[in-house]
N, C-alpha and C positions, 0 to 999 in steps of 0.2 A: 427188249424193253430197256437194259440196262444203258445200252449206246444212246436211247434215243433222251433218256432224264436223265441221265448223271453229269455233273456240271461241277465247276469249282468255284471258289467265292465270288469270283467275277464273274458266273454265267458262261464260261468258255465252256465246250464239252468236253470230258475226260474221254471219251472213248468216241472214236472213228466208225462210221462203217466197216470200214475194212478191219476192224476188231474183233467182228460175230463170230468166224470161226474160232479165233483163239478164246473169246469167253466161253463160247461150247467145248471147249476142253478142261475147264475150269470147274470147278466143286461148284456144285446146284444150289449149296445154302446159302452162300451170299446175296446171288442172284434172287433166289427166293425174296430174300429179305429186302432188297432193291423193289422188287416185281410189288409186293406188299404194300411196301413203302408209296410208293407210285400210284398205287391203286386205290389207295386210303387218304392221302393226298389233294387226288383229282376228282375223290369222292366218285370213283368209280363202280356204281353196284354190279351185280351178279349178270344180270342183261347185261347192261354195257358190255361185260368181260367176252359174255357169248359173241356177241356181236364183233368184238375185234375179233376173235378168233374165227370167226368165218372167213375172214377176208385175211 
């Protein structure tokens, strides 16, 4: 989720695809807080959540 919201003040993305592995070696609590961030944001409920993660 991180790659796909995280952006700097212009809207460019901070992180690439090709970044997934390296954030998957990285400490969980940021990302958490990212993942949160995002979710609360897009006004994302509980369904929704299920639902991305099926796919």
């Amino acid at each position: 989720m991180a790659v796909l919201v995280c952006c700097d003040e212009n809207r460019r993305p901070i992180f690439q695809p090709s970044d997934v592995e390296w954030l998957t070696k990285k400490s969980s609590r940021p990302l958490t807080r990212i993942y949160n961030a995002a979710k609360e944001l897009n006004d994302l409920s509980d369904e929704d959540e299920e639902e991305l993660l099926k796919n």
